[in-house]
C-alpha positions in Angstrom: 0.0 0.0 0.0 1.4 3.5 -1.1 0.2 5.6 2.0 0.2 9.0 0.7 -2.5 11.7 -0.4 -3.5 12.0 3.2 -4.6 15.0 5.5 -7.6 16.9 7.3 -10.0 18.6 4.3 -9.5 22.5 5.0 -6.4 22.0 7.4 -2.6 22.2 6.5 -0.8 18.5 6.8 0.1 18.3 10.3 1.6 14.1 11.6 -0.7 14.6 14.3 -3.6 14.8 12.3 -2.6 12.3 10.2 -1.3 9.5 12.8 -3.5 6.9 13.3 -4.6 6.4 9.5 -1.1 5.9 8.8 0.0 3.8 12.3 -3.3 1.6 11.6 -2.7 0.8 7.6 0.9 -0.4 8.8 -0.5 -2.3 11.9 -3.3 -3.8 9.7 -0.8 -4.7 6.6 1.9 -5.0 8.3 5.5 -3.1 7.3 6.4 -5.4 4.7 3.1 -4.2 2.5 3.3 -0.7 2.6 5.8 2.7 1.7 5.4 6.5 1.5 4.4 8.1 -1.2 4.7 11.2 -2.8 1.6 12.8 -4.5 3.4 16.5 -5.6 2.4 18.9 -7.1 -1.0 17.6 -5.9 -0.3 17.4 -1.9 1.5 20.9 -2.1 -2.1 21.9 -1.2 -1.6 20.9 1.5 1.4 20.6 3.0 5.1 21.2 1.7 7.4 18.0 0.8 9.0 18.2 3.9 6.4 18.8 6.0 4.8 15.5 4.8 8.2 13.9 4.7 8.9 14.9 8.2 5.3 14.1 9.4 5.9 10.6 8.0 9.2 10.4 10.3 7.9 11.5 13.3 4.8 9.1 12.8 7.1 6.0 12.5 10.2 7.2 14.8 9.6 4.3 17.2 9.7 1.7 15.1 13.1 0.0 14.2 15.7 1.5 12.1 14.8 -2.1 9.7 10.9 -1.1 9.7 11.7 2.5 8.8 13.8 1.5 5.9 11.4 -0.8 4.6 8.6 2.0 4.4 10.7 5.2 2.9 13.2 3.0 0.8 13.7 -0.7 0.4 9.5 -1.8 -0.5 10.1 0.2 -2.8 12.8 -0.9 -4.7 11.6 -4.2 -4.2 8.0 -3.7 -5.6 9.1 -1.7 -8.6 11.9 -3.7 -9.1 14.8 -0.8 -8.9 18.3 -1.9 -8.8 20.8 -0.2 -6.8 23.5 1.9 -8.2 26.6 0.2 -8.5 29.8 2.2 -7.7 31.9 0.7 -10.3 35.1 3.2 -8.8 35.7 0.7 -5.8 
């Protein structure tokens, strides 16, 4: 599950409004099944990158440093299928 497009209709993008959506799609699908999302220019409406970026952080900063990863990186490399840059200077 992309969890993105969030927020409050008629309010800025604040993590606190935005909490337990996000804290109960992870605890219903589970870490493994979901990743932030990006929905610019759209969410600019709403919210500037980082603001939802940091909001996103803040939400998750209990969980492990291995949960964490999964949602803002490694999913998705592994759903889209995105190889890693290889330094080939080594």
């Amino acid at each position: 599950m992309k969890i993105s497009g969030l927020g409050v209709r008629g309010e800025t993008w604040r993590h606190e409004a935005n909490a337990a959506i996000v804290r109960d799609a992870i605890g219903i699908l589970g870490v493994e099944r979901c990743m932030f999302a990006s929905n610019f220019p759209v969410d600019s409406l709403v919210g500037s990158f980082d603001a939802i970026f940091n909001g996103f952080r803040a939400i998750v900063a209990d969980l492990p440093f291995a949960a964490q990863r999964q949602l803002f990186h490694d999913n998705a490399m592994r759903i889209y299928r995105i190889q890693a840059a290889r330094d080939d200077r080594a």
